[in-house]
C-alpha positions as CSV (number, residue, x, y, z in Angstrom):
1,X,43.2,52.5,-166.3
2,X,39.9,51.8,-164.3
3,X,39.3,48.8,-162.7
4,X,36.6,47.4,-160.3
5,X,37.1,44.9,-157.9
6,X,34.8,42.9,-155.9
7,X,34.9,43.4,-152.1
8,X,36.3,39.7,-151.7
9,X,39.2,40.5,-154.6
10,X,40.4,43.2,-152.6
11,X,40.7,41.6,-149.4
12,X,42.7,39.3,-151.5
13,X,44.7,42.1,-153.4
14,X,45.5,43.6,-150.0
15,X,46.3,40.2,-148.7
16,X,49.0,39.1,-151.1
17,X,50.7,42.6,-151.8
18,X,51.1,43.2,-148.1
19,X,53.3,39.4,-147.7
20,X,55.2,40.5,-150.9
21,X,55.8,44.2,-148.5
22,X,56.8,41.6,-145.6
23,X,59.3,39.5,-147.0
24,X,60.7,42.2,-149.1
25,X,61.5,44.2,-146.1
26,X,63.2,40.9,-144.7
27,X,65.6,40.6,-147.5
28,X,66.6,43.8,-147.2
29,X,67.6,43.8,-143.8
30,X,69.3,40.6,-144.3
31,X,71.3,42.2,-146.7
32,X,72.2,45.2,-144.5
33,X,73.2,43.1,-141.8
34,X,75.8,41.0,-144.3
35,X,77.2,44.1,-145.2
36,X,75.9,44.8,-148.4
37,X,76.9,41.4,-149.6
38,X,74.4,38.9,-150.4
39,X,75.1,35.3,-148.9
40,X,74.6,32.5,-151.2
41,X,70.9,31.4,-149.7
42,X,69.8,34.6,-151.6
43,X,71.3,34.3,-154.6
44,X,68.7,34.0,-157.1
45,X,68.3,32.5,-160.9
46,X,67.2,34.6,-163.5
47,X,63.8,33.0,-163.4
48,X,63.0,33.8,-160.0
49,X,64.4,37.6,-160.4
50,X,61.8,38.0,-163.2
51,X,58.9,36.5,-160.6
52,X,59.8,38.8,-158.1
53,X,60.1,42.1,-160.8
54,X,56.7,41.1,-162.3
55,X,55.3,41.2,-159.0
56,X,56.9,44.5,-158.1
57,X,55.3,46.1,-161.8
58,X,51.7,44.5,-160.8
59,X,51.7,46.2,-157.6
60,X,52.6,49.9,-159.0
61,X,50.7,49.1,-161.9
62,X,47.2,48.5,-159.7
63,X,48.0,51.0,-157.4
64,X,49.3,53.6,-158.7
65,X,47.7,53.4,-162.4
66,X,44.5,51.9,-161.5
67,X,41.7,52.5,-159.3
68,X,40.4,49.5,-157.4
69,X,38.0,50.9,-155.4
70,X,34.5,49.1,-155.8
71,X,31.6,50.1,-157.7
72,X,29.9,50.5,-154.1
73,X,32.6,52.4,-152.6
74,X,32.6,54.8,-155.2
75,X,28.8,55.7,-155.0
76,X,29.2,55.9,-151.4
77,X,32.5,57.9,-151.5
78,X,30.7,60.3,-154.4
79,X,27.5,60.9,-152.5
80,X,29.0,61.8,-149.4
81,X,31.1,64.5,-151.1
82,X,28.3,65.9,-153.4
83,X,26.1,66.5,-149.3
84,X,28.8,68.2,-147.8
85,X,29.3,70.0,-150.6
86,X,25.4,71.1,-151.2
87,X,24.5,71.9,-147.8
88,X,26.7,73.4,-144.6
89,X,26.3,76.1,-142.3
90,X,29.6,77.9,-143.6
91,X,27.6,78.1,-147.3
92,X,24.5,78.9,-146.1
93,X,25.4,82.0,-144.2
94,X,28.0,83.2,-146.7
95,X,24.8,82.7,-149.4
96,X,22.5,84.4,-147.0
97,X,25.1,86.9,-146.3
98,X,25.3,87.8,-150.0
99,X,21.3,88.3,-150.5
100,X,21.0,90.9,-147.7
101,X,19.9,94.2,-148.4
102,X,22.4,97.1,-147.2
103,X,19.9,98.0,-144.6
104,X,19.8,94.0,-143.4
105,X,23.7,93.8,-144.0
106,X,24.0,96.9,-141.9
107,X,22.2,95.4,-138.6
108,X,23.6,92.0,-139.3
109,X,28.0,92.8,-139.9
110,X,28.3,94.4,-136.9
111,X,26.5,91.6,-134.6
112,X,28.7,89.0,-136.8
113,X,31.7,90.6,-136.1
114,X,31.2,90.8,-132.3
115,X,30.6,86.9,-132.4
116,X,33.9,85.8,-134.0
117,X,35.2,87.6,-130.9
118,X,33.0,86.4,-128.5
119,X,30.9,83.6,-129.4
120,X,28.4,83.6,-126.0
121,X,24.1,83.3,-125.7
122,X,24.2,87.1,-125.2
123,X,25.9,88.2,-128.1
124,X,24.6,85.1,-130.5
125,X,20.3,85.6,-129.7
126,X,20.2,89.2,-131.5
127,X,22.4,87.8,-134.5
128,X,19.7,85.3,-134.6
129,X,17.1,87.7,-134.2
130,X,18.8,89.5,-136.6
131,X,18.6,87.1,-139.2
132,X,14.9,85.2,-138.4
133,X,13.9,89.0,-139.0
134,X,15.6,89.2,-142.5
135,X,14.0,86.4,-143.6
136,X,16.8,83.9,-143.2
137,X,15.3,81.2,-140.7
138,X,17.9,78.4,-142.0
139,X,20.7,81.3,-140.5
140,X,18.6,81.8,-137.5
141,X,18.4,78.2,-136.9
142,X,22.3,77.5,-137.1
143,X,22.9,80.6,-134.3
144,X,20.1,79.0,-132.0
145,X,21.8,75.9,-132.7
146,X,25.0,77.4,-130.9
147,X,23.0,78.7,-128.4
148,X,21.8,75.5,-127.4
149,X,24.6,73.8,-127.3
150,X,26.0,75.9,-125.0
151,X,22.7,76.8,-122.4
152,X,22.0,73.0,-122.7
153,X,18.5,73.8,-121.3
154,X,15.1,72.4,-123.6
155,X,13.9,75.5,-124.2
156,X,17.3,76.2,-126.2
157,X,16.8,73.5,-128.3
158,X,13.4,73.9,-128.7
159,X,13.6,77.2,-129.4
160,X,16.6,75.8,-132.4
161,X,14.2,73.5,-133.6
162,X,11.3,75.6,-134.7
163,X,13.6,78.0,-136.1
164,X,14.9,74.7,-138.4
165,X,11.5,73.6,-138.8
166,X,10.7,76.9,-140.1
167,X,13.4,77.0,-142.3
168,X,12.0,73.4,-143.3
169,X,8.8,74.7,-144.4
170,X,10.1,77.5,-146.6
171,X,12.9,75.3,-147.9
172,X,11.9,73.7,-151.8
173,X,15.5,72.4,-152.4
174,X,15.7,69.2,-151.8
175,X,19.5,69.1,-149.9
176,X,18.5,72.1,-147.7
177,X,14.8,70.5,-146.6
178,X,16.9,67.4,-145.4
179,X,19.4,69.7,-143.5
180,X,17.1,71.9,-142.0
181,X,14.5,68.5,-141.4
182,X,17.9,66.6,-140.0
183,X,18.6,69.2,-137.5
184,X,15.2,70.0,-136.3
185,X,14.6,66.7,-135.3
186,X,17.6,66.4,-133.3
187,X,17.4,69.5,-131.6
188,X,13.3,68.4,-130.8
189,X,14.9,64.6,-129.3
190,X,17.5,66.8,-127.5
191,X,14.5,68.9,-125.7
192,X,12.8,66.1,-125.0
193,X,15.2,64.1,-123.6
194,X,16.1,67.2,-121.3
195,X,12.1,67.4,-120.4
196,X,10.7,64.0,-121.0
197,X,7.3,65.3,-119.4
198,X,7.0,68.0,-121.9
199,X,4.2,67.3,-124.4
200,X,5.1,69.7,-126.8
201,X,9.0,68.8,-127.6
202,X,7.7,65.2,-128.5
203,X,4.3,66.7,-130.6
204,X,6.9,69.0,-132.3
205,X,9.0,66.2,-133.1
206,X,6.0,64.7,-134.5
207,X,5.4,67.4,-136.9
208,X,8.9,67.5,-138.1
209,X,8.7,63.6,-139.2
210,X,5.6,64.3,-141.2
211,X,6.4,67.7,-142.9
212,X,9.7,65.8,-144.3
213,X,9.2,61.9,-143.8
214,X,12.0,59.7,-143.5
215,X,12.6,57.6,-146.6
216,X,12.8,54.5,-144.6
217,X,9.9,55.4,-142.6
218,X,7.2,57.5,-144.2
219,X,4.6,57.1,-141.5
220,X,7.0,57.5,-138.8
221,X,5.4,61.2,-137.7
222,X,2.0,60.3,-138.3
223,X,2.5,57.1,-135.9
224,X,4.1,59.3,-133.2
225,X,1.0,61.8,-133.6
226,X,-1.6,59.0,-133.0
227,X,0.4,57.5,-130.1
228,X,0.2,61.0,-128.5
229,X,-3.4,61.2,-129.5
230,X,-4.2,58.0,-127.6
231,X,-1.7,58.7,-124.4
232,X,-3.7,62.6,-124.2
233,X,-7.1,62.6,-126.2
234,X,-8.5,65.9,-124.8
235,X,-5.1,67.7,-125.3
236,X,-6.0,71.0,-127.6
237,X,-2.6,71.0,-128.9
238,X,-2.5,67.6,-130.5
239,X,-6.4,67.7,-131.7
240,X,-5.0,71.7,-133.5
241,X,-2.7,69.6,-135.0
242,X,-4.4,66.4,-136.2
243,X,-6.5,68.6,-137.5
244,X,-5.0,70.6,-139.4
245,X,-2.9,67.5,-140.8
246,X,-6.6,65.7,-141.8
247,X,-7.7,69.6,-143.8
248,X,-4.0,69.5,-145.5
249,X,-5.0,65.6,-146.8
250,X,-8.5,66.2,-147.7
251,X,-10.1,64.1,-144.4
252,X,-12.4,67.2,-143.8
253,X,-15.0,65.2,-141.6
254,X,-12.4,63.3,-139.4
255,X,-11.1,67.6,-138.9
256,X,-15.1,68.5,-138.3
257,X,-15.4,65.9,-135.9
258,X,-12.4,66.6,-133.9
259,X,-12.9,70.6,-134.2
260,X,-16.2,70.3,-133.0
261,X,-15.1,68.1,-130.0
262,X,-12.1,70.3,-129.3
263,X,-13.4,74.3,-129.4
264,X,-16.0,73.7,-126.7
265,X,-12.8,73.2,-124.2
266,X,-11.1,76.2,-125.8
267,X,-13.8,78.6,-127.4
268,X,-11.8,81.6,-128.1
269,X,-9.0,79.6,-130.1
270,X,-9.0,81.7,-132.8
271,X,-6.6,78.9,-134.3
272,X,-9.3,76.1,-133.9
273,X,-12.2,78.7,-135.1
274,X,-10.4,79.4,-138.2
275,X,-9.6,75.6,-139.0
276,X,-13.5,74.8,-138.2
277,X,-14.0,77.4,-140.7
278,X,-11.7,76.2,-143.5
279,X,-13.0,72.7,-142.8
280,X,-16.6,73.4,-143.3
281,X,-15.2,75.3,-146.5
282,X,-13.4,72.6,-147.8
283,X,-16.0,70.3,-147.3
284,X,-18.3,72.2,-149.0
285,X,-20.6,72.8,-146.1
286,X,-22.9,76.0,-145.9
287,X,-21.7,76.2,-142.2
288,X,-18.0,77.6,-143.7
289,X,-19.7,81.3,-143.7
290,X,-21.2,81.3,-140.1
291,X,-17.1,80.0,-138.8
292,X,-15.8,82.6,-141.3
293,X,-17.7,85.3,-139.7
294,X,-16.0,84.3,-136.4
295,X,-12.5,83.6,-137.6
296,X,-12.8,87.3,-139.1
297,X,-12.0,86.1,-142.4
C-alpha cells in the first residue's frame, strides 16, 4: 500500500491518532486502578466498541502498511541518501587505495597505518604528500583537511584548499566535482577568515566559485573577481587571473589589454609572458610568434 499525503493531512493524521493514543492510555489506567473491573461509566454498546476497533485497524493499517510520507519528503529523503552514498572520504580513499600500484601502495600502507595510531600534522603531511604524489589529489585534500583542522592556522587551510581545488579540476564526475568544489571553498573562507588581509585566500576563493559555479549563483566567482579587481587594480595576481579567465572564454583583447598593462610591472613572469603569448595566438595576431619565442614555447 502506498499512499501520499499532503503536508496539511499529515499534521492532521498525527493530530487525531495521537488524542486516540491519549485517551486510550486513560482508560487503561482507569481500569488498573478499579482492579481490573470496569465501572459502569465505561461500559460500552456494541456500536461504540466497533468505533473504537475501526479506529484501532486505521491506525495500523496507515502506519504500519502504508507509507505516508509526502511526495516532497521522499525526493528529499532519496537524494540525501543517493550523496552520501556517491561521495565520502571513507570511499574515496578505500577507491584510491585500490588503484595504487604496489610501488605507490608500498610508500602509502605503511604511512596509513602509523596514522590510525597517531593521527597528528607530523605523521598526516607525508601521507598527504604521499598521495598528491600518486596522483590522488581528492586523498591529499582529505589528509590536509585533517591537518587543518587541527593546526587551525590559514596557511593549513589554504594549503587544504588547493589540494581540493586541484582535485576539482581533474574531477569529471559530477558528485566528486561538487565534493571536492564544497570543501575547497570552505577551507578558502576558513583562511580567510583567519587572515582577512590576505589577498590571495579571498582571490582563491574566487577561482573556486568560477571553476564550479553555484547553481543558485552562477556569477558568484566572477563577481568576487571584479570586486577584487576594483579594490586592487595593479595587483599582478588578480590581472594573471582575469586573464587567463578572459583566454579560457574567448575575450582575447580584454586579456591583450590587461597583459600588456600588467608584464611591464613584472617582466620576467614567465606566467604572464606565456598567457600574452597564447592570447596573441588565439586572437590570431602575428605578435603570438615574437611572445612564443619568449615564453620558450
Amino acid at each position: 500500500c502506498i499512499t501520499e499525503f499532503s503536508p496539511e493531512t499529515l499534521v492532521m493524521h498525527n493530530f487525531y491518532f495521537s488524542h486516540l493514543y491519549n485517551v486510550a492510555g486513560k482508560f487503561i489506567s482507569r481500569v488498573l486502578k478499579s482492579g481490573n473491573k470496569f465501572p459502569d461509566y465505561i461500559i460500552m454498546n456494541r456500536t461504540q466498541i466497533l468505533v473504537i476497533l475501526s479506529a484501532l485497524g486505521l491506525f495500523f493499517i496507515l502506519y504500519f502498511g502504508c507509507d505516508v510520507k509526502s511526495k516532497e519528503q521522499k525526493t528529499v529523503a532519496t537524494s540525501r541518501a543517493l550523496t552520501v552514498e556517491a561521495v565520502n572520504p571513507a570511499t574515496l580513499i578505500e577507491q584510491a587505495t585500490a588503484a595504487l600500484t604496489a610501488e605507490q601502495r608500498a610508500g602509502i600502507q605503511p604511512l596509513t597505518e602509523k596514522s590510525a595510531t597517531e593521527s597528528t600534522p607530523s605523521v598526516l603531511k607525508p601521507l598527504s604528500a604521499a598521495w598528491h604524489n600518486a596522483g590522488h589529489d581528492e586523498v591529499a585534500a582529505i589528509y590536509a583537511q585533517r591537518i587543518a583542522e587541527a593546526e587551525k592556522t590559514d596557511e593549513a587551510w589554504s594549503i587544504a584548499g588547493a589540494n581540493f581545488y586541484l582535485a576539482l579540476q581533474k574531477a569529471t564526475d559530477p558528485n566528486l566535482r561538487e565534493f571536492c568544489s564544497k570543501r575547497a571553498a570552505e577551507a578558502f573562507q576558513n583562511a580567510a577568515s583567519l587572515n582577512p588581509t590576505k589577498l590571495e585566500h579571498r582571490l582563491n576563493l574566487a577561482l573556486c566559485f568560477v571553476e564550479n559555479p553555484p547553481a543558485d549563483n552562477p556569477m558568484k566567482g566572477i563577481l568576487q573577481l571584479r570586486e577584487l579587481d576594483a579594490q586592487n587594480p595593479d595587483n599582478i595576481i588578480v590581472n594573471l587571473q582575469l586573464a587567463r579567465l578572459a583566454i579560457k572564454t574567448g575575450q582575447f583583447d580584454k586579456a591583450i589589454a590587461r597583459l600588456e598593462k600588467t608584464i611591464p610591472k613584472d617582466p620576467k613572469n614567465m606566467k604572464l609572458v606565456c598567457l600574452l603569448a597564447d592570447a596573441y595566438s588565439g586572437k590570431g595576431d602575428a605578435r603570438a610568434a615574437e611572445w612564443k619565442l619568449k615564453c620558450g614555447q
